[in-house]
mmCIF entry with sequence, helices, sheets and N, C-alpha, C, O atoms, coordinates in Angstrom:
data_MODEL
# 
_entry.id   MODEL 
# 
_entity.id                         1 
_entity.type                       polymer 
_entity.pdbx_number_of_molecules   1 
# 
_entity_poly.entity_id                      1 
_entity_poly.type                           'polypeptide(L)' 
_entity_poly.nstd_linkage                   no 
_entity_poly.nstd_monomer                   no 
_entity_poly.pdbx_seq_one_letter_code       
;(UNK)(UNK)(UNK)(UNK)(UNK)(UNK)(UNK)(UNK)(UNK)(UNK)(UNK)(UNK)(UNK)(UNK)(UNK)(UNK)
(UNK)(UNK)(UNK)(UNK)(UNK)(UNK)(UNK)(UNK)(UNK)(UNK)(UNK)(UNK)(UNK)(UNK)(UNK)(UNK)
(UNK)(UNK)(UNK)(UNK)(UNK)(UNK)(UNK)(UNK)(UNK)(UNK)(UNK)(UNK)(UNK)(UNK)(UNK)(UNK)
(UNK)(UNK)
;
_entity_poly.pdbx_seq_one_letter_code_can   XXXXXXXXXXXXXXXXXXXXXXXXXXXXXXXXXXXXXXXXXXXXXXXXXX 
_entity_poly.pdbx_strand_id                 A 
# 
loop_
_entity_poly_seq.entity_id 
_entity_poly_seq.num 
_entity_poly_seq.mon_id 
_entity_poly_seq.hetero 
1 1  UNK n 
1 2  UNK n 
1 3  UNK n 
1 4  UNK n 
1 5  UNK n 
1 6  UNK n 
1 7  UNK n 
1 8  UNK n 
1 9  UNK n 
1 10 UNK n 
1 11 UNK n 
1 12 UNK n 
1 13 UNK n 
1 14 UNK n 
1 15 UNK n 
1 16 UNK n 
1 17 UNK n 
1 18 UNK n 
1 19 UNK n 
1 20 UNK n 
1 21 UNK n 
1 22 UNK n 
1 23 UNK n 
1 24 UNK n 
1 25 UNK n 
1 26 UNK n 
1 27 UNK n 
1 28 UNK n 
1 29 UNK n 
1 30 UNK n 
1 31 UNK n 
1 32 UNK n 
1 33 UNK n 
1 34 UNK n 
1 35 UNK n 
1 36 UNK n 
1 37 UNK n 
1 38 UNK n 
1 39 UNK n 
1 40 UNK n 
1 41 UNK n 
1 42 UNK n 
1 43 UNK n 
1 44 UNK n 
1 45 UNK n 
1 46 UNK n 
1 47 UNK n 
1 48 UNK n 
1 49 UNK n 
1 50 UNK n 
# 
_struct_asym.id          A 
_struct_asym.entity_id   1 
# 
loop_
_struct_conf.conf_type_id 
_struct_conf.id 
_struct_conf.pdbx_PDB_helix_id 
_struct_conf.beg_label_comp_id 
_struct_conf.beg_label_asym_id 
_struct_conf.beg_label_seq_id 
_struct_conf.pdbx_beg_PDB_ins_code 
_struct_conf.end_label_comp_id 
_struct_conf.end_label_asym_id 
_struct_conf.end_label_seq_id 
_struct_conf.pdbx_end_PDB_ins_code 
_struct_conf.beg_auth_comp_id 
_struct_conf.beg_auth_asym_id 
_struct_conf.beg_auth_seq_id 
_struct_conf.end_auth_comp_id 
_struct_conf.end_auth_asym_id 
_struct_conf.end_auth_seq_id 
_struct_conf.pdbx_PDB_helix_class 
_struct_conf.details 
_struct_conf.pdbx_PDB_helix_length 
HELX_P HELX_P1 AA1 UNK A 3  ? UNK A 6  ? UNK A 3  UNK A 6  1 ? 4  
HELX_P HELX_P2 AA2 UNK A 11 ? UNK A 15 ? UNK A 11 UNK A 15 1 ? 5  
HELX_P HELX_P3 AA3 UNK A 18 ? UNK A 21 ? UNK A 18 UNK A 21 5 ? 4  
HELX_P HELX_P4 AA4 UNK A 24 ? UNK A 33 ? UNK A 24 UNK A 33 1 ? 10 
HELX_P HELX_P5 AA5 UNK A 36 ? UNK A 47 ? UNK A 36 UNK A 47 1 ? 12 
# 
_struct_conf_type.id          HELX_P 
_struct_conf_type.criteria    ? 
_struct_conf_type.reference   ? 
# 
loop_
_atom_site.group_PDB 
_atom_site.id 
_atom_site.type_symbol 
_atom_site.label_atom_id 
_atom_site.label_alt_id 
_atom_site.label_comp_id 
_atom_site.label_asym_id 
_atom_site.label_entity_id 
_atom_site.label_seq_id 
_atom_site.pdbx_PDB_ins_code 
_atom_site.Cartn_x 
_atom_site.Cartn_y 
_atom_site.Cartn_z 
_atom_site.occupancy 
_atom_site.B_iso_or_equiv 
_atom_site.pdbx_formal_charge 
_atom_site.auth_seq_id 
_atom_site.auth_comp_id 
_atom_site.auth_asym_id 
_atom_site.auth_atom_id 
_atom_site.pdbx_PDB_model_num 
ATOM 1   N N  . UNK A 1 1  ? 2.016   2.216   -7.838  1.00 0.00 ? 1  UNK A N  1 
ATOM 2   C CA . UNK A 1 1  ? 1.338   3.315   -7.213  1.00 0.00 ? 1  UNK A CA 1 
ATOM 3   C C  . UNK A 1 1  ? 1.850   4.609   -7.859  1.00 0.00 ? 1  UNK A C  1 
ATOM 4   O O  . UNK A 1 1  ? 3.038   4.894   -8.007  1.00 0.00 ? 1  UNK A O  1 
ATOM 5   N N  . UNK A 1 2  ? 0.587   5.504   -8.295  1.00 0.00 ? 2  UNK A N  1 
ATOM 6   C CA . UNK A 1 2  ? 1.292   6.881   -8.899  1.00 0.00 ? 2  UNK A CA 1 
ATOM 7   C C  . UNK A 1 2  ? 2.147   7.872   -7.742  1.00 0.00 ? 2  UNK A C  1 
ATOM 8   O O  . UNK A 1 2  ? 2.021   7.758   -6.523  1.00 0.00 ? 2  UNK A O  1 
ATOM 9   N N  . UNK A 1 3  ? 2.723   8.510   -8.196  1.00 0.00 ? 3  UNK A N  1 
ATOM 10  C CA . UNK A 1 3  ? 3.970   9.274   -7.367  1.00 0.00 ? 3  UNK A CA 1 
ATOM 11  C C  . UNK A 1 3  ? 3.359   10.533  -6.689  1.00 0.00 ? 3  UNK A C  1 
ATOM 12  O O  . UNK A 1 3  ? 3.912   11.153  -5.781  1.00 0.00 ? 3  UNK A O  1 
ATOM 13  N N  . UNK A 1 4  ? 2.200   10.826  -7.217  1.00 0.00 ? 4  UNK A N  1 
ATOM 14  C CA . UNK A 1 4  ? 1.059   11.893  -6.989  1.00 0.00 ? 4  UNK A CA 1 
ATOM 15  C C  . UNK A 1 4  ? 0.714   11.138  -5.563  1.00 0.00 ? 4  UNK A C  1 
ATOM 16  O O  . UNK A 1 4  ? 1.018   11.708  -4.516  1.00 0.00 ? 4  UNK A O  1 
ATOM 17  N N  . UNK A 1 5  ? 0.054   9.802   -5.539  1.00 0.00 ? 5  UNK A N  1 
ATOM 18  C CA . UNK A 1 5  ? -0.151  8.837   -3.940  1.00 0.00 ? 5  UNK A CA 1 
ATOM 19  C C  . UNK A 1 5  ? 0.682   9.033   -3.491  1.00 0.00 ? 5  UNK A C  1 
ATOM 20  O O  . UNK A 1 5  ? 0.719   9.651   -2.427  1.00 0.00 ? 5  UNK A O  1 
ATOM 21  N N  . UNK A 1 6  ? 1.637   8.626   -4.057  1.00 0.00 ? 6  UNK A N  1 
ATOM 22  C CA . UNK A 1 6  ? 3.068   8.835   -3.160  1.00 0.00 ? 6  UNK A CA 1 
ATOM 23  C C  . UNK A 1 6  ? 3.368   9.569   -2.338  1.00 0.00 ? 6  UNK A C  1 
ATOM 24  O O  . UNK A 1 6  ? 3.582   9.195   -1.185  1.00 0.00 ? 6  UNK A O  1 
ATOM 25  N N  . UNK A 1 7  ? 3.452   10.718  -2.700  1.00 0.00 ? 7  UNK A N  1 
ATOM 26  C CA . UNK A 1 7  ? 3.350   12.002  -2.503  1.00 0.00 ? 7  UNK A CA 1 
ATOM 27  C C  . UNK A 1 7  ? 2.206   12.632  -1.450  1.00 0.00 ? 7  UNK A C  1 
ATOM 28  O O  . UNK A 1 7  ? 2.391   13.680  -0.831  1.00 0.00 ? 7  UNK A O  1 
ATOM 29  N N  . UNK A 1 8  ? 1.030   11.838  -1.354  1.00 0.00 ? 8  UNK A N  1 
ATOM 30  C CA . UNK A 1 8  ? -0.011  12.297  -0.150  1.00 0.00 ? 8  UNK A CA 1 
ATOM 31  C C  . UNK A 1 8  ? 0.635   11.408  0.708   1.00 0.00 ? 8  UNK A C  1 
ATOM 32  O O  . UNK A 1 8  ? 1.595   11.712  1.415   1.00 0.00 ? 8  UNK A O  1 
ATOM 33  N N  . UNK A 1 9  ? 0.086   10.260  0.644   1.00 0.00 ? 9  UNK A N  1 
ATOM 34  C CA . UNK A 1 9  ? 0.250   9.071   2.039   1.00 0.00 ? 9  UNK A CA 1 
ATOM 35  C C  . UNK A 1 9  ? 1.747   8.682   2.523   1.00 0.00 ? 9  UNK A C  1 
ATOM 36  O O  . UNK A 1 9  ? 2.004   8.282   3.659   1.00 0.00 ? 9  UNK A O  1 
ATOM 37  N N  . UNK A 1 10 ? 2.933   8.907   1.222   1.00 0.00 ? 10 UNK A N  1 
ATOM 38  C CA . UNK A 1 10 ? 3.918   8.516   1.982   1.00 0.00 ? 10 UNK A CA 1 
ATOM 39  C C  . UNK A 1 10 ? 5.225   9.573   1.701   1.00 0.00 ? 10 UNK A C  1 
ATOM 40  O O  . UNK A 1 10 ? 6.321   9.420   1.163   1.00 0.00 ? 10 UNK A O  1 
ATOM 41  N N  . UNK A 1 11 ? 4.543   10.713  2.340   1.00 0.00 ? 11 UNK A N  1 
ATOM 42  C CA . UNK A 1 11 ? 6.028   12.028  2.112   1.00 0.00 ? 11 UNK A CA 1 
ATOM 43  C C  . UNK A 1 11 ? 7.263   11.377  2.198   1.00 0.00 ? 11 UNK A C  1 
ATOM 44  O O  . UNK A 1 11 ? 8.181   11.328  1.379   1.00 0.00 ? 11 UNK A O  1 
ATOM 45  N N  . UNK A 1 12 ? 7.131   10.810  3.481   1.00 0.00 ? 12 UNK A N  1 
ATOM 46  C CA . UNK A 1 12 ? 8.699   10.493  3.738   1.00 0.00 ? 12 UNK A CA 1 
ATOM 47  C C  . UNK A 1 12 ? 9.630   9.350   2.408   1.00 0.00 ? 12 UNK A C  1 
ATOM 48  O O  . UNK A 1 12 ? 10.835  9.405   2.162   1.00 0.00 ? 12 UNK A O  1 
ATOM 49  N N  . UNK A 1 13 ? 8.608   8.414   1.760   1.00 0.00 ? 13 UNK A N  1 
ATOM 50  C CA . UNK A 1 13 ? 9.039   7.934   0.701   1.00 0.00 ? 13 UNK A CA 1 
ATOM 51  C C  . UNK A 1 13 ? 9.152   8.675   -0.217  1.00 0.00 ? 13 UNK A C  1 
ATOM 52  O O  . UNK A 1 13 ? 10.254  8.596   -0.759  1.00 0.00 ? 13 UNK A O  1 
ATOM 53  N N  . UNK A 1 14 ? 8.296   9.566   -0.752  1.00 0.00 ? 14 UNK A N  1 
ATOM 54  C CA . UNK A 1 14 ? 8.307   10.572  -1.575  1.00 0.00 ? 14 UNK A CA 1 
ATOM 55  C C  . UNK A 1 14 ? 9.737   11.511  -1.672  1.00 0.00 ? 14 UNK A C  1 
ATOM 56  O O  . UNK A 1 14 ? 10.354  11.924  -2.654  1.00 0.00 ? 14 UNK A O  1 
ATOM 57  N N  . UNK A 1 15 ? 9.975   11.653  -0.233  1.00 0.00 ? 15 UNK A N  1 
ATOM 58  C CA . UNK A 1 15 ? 11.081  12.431  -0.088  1.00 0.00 ? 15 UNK A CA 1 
ATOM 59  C C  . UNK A 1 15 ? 12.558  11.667  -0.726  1.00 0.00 ? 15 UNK A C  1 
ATOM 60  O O  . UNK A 1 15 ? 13.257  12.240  -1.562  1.00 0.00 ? 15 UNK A O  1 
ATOM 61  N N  . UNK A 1 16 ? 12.888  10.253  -0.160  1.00 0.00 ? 16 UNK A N  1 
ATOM 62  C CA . UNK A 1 16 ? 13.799  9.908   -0.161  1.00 0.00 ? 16 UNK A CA 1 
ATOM 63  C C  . UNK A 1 16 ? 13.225  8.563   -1.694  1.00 0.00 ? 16 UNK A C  1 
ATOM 64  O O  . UNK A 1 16 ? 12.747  7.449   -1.479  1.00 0.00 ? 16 UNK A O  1 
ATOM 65  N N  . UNK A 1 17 ? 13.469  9.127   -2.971  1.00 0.00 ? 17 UNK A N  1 
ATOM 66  C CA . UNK A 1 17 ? 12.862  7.811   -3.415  1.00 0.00 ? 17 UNK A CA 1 
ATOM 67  C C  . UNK A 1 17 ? 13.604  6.583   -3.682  1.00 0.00 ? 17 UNK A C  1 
ATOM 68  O O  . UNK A 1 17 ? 13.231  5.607   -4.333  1.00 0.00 ? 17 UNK A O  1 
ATOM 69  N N  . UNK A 1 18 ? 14.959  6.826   -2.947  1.00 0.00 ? 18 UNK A N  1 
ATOM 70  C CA . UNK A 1 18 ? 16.182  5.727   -3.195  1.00 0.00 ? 18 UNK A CA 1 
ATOM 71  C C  . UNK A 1 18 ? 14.988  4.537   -2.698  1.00 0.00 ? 18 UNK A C  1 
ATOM 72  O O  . UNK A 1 18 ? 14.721  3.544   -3.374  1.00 0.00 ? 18 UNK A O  1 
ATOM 73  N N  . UNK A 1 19 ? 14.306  4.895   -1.289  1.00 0.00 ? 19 UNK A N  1 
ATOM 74  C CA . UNK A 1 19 ? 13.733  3.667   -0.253  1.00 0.00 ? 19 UNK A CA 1 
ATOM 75  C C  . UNK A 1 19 ? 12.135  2.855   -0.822  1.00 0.00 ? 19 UNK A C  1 
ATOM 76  O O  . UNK A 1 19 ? 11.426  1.946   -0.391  1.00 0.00 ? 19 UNK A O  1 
ATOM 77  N N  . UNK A 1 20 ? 12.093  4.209   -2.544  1.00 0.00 ? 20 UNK A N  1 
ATOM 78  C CA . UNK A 1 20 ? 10.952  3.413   -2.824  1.00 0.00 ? 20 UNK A CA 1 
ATOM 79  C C  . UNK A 1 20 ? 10.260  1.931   -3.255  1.00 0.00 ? 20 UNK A C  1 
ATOM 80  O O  . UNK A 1 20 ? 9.033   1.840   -3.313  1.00 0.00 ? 20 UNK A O  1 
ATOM 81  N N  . UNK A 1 21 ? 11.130  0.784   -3.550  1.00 0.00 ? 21 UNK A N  1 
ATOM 82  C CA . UNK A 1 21 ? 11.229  -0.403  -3.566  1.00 0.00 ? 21 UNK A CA 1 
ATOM 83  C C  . UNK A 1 21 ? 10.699  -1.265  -1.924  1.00 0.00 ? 21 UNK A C  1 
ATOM 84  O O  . UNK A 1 21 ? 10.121  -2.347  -1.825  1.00 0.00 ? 21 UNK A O  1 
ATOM 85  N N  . UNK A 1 22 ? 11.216  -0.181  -0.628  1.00 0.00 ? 22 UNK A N  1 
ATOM 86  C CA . UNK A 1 22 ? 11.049  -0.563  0.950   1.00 0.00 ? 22 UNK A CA 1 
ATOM 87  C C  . UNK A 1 22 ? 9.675   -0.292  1.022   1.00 0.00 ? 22 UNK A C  1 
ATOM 88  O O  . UNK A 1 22 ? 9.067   -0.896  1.906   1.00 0.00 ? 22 UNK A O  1 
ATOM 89  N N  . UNK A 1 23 ? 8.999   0.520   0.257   1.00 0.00 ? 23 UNK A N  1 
ATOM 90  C CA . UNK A 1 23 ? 7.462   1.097   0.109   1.00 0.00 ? 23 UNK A CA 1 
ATOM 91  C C  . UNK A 1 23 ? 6.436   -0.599  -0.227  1.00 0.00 ? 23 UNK A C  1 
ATOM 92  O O  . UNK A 1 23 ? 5.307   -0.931  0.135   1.00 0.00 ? 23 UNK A O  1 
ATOM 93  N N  . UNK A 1 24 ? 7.019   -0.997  -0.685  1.00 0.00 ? 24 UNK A N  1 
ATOM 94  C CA . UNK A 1 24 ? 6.375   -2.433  -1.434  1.00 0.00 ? 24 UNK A CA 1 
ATOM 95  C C  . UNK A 1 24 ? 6.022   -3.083  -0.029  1.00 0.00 ? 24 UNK A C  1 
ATOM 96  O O  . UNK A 1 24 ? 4.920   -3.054  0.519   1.00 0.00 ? 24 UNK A O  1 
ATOM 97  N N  . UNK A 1 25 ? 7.216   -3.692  0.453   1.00 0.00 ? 25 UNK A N  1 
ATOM 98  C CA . UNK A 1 25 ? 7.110   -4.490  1.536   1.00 0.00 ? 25 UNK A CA 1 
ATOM 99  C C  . UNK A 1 25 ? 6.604   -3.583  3.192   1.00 0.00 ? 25 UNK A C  1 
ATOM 100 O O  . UNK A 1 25 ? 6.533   -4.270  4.211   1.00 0.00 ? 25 UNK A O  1 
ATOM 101 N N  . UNK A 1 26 ? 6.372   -2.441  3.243   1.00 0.00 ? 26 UNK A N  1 
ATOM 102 C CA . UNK A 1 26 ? 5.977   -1.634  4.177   1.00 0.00 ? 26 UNK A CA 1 
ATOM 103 C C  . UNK A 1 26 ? 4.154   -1.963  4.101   1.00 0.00 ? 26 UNK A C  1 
ATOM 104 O O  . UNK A 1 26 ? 3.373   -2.615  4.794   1.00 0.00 ? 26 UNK A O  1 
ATOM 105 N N  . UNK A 1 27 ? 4.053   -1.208  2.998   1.00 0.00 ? 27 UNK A N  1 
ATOM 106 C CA . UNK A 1 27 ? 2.283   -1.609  3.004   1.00 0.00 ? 27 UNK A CA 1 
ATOM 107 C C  . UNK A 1 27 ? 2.099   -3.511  2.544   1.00 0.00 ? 27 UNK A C  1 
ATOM 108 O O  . UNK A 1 27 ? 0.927   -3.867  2.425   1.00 0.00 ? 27 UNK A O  1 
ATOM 109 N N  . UNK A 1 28 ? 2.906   -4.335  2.372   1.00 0.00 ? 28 UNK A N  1 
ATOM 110 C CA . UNK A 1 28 ? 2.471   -5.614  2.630   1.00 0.00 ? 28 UNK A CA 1 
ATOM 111 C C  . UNK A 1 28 ? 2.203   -5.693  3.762   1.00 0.00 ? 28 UNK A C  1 
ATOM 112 O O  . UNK A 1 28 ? 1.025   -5.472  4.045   1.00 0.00 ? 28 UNK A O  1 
ATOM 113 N N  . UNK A 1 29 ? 3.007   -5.980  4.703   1.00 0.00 ? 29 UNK A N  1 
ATOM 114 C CA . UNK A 1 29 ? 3.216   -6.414  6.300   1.00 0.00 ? 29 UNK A CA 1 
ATOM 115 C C  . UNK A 1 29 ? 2.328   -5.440  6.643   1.00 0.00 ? 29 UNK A C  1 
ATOM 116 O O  . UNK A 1 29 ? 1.458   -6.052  7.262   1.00 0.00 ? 29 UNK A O  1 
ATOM 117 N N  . UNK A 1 30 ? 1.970   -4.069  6.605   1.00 0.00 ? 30 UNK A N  1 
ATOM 118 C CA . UNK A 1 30 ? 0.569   -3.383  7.210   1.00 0.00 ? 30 UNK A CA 1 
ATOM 119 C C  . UNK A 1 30 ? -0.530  -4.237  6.566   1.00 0.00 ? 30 UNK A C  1 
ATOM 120 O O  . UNK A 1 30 ? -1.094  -4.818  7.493   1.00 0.00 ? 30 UNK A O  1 
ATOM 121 N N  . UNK A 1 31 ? -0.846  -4.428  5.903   1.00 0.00 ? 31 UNK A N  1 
ATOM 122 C CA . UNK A 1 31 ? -2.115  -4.896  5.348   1.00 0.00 ? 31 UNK A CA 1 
ATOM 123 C C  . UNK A 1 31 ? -1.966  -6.548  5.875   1.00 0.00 ? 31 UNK A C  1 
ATOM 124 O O  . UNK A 1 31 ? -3.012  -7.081  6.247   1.00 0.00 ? 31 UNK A O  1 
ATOM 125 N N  . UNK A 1 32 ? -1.349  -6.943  5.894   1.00 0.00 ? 32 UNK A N  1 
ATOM 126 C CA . UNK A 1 32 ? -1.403  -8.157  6.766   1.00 0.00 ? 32 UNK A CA 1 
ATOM 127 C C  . UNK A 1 32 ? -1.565  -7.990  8.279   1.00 0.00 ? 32 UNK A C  1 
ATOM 128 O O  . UNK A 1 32 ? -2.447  -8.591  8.892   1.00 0.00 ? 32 UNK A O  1 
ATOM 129 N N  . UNK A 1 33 ? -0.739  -7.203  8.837   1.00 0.00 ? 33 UNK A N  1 
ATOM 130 C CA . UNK A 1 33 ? -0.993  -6.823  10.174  1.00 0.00 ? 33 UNK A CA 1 
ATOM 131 C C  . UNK A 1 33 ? -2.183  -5.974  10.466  1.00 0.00 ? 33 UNK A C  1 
ATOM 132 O O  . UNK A 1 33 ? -3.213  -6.475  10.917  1.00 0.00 ? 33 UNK A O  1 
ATOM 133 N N  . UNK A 1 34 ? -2.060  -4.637  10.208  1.00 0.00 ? 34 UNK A N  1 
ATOM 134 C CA . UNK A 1 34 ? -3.036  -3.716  11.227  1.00 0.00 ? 34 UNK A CA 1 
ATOM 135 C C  . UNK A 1 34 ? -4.061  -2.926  10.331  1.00 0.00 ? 34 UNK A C  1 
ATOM 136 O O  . UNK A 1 34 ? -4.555  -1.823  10.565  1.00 0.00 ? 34 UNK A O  1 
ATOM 137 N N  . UNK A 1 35 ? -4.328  -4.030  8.888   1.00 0.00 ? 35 UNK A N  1 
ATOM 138 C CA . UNK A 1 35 ? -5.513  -3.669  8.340   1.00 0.00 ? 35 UNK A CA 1 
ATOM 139 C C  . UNK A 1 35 ? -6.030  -5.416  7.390   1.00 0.00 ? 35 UNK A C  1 
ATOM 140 O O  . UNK A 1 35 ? -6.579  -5.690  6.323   1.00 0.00 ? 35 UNK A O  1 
ATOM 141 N N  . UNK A 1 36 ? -5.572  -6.037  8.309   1.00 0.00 ? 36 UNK A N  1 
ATOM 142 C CA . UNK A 1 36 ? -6.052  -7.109  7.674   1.00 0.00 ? 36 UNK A CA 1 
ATOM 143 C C  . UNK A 1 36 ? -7.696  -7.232  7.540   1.00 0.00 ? 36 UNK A C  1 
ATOM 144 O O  . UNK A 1 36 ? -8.050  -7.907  6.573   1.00 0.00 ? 36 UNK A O  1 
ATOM 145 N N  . UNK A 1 37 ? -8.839  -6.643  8.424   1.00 0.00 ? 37 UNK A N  1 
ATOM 146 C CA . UNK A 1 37 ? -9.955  -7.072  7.945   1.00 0.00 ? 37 UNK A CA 1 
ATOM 147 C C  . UNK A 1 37 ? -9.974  -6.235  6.737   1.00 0.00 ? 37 UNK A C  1 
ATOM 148 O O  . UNK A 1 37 ? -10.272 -6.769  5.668   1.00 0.00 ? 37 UNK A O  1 
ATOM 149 N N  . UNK A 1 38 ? -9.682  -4.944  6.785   1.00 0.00 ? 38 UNK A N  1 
ATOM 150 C CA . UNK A 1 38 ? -9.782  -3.971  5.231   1.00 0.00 ? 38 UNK A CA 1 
ATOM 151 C C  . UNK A 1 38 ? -9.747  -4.852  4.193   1.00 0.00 ? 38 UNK A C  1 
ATOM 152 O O  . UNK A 1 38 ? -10.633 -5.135  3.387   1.00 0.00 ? 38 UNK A O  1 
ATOM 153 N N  . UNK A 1 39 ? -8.061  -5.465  4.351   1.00 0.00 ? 39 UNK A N  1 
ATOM 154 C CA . UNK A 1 39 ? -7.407  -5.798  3.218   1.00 0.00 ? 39 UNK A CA 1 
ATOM 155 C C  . UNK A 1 39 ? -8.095  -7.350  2.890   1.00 0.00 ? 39 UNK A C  1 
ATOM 156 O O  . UNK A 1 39 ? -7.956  -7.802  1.754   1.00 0.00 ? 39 UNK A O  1 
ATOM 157 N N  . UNK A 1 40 ? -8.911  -8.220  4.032   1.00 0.00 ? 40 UNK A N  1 
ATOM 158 C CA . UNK A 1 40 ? -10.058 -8.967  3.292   1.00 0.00 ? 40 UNK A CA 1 
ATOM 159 C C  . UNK A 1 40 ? -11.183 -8.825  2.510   1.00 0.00 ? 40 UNK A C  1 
ATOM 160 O O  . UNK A 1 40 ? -11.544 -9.589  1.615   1.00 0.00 ? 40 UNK A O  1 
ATOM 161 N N  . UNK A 1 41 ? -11.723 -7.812  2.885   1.00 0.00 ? 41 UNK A N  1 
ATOM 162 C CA . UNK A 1 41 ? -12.893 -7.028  2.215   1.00 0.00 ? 41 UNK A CA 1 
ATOM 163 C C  . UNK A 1 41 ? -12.370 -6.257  1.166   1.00 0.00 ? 41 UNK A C  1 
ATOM 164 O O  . UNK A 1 41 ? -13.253 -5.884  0.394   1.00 0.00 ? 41 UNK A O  1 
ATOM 165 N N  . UNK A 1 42 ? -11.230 -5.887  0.872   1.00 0.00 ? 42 UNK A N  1 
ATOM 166 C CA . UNK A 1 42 ? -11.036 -5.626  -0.216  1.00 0.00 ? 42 UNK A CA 1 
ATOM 167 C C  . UNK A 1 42 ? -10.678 -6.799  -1.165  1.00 0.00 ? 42 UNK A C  1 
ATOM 168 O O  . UNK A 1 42 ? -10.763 -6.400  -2.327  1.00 0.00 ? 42 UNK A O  1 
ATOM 169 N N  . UNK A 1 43 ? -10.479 -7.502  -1.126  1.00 0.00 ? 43 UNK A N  1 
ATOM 170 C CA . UNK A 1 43 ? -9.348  -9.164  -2.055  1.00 0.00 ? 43 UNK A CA 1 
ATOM 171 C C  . UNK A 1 43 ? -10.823 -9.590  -2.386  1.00 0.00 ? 43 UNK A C  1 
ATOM 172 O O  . UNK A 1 43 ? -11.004 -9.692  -3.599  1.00 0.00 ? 43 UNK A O  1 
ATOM 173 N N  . UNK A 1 44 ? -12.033 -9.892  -1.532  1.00 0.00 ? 44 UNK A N  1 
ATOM 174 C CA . UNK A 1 44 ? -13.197 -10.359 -1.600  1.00 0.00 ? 44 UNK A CA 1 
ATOM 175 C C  . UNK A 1 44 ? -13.653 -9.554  -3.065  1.00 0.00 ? 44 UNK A C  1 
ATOM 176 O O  . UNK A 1 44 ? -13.767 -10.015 -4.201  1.00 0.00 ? 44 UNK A O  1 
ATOM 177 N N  . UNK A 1 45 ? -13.826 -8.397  -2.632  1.00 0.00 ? 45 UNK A N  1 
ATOM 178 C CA . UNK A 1 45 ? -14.288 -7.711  -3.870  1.00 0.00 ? 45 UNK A CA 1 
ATOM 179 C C  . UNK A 1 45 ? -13.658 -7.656  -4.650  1.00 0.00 ? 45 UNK A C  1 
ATOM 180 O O  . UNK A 1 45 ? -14.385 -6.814  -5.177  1.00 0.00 ? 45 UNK A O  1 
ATOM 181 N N  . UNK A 1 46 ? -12.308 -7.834  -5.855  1.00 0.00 ? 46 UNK A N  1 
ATOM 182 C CA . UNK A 1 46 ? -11.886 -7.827  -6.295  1.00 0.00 ? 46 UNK A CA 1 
ATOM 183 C C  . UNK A 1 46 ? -11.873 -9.403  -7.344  1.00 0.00 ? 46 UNK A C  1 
ATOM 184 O O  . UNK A 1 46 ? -11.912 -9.585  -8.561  1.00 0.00 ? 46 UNK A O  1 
ATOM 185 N N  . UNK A 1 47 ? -11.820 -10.048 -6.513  1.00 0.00 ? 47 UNK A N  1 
ATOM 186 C CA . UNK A 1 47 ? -12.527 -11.305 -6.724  1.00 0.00 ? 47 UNK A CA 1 
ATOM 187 C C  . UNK A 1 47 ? -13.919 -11.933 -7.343  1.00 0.00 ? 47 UNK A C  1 
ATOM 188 O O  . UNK A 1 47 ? -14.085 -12.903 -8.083  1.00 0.00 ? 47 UNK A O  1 
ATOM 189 N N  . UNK A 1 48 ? -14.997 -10.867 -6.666  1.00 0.00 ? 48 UNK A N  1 
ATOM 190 C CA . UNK A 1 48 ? -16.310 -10.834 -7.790  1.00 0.00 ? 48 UNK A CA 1 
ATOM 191 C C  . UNK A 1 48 ? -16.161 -10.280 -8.528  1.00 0.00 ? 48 UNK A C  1 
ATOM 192 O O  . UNK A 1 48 ? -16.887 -10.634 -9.458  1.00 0.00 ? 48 UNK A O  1 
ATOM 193 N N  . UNK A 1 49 ? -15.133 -8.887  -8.937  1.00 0.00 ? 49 UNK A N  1 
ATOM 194 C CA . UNK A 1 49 ? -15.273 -8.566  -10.342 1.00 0.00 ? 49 UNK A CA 1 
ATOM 195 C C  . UNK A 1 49 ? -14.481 -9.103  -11.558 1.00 0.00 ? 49 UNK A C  1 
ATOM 196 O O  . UNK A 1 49 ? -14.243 -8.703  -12.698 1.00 0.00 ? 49 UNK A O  1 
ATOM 197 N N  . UNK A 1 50 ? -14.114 -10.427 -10.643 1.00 0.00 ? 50 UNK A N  1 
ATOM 198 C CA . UNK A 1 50 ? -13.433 -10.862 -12.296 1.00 0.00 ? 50 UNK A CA 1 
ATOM 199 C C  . UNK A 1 50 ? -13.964 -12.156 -12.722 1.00 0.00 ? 50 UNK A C  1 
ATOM 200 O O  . UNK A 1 50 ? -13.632 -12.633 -13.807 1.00 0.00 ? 50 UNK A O  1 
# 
């Protein structure tokens, strides 16, 4: 992820970037949890374009 994203959606990582590696596994477990239909509809499409 560019540091510019970074930098909008996750200040607080942005801020501290020792924790940016904790950034990885933060948006896994969200996208499994409390955006899992998103994160199906997105994998779906990603999938027809290859």
């Amino acid at each position: 992820m560019p540091m510019e994203d970074v930098k909008a959606y996750y200040p607080f990582y942005y801020r501290h970037k020792i924790l940016l590696p904790a950034l990885f596994f933060y948006r896994l477990g969200r996208a499994a949890t409390v955006s899992r239909k998103k994160t199906k509809t997105q994998l779906k499409t990603l999938r027809k374009k290859k």
